[in-house]
N, C-alpha and C positions, 0 to 999 in steps of 0.2 A: 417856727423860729428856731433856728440851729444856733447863735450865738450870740454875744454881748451888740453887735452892729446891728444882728436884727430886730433885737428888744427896741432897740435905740431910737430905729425907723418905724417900727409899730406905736412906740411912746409918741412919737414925733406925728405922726400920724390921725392919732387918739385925739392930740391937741388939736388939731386943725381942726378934726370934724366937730371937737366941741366947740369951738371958737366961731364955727360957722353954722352950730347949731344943728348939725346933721346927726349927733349922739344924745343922748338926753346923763345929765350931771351924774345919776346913778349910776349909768351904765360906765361912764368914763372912769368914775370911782371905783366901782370893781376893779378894772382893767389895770389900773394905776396899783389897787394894792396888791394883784396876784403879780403883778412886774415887780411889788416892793418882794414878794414874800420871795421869788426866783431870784434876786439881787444879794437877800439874806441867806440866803443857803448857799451862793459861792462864797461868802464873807465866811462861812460857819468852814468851811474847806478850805479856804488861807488861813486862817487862824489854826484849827488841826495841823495844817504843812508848818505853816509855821513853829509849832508848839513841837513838831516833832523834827525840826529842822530839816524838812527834805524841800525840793523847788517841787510842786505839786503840778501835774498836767491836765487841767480841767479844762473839757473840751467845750464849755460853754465860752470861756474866754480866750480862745483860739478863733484866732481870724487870721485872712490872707494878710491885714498891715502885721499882725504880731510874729507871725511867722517867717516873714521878708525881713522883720528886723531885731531877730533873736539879739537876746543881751544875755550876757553871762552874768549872772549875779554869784557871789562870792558870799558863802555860808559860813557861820561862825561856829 
């Protein structure tokens, strides 16, 4: 998994099998919190960028859409 779209499709994925029963509830559990725990560690690096006011470049939320439509954000 390279980025925020792959998590996304894995999660997405997670649910199916478990919906169809092809995962067992424990296993989908793990999988669900080790995606919370990589979710909270980008949150902990916007919040530092933020705290230090720079636009942070974190490669886990870099995808081809964010990159085709860079936005300039204007820091205070």
């Amino acid at each position: 998994m390279k980025n925020i779209d792959d998590l996304r499709n894995e999660l997405i994925t997670i649910f199916e099998q478990l919906k169809a029963k092809e995962i067992s509830h424990a296993d989908a559990k793990e999988l669900n919190n080790s995606a919370g725990k990589i979710i909270n560690s980008v949150k902990v690096e916007l919040v530092y960028a933020g705290l230090c006011k720079v636009v942070p470049n974190i490669t886990f939320l870099n995808t081809p859409k964010v990159k085709a439509e860079k936005i300039n954000v204007e820091r205070k």
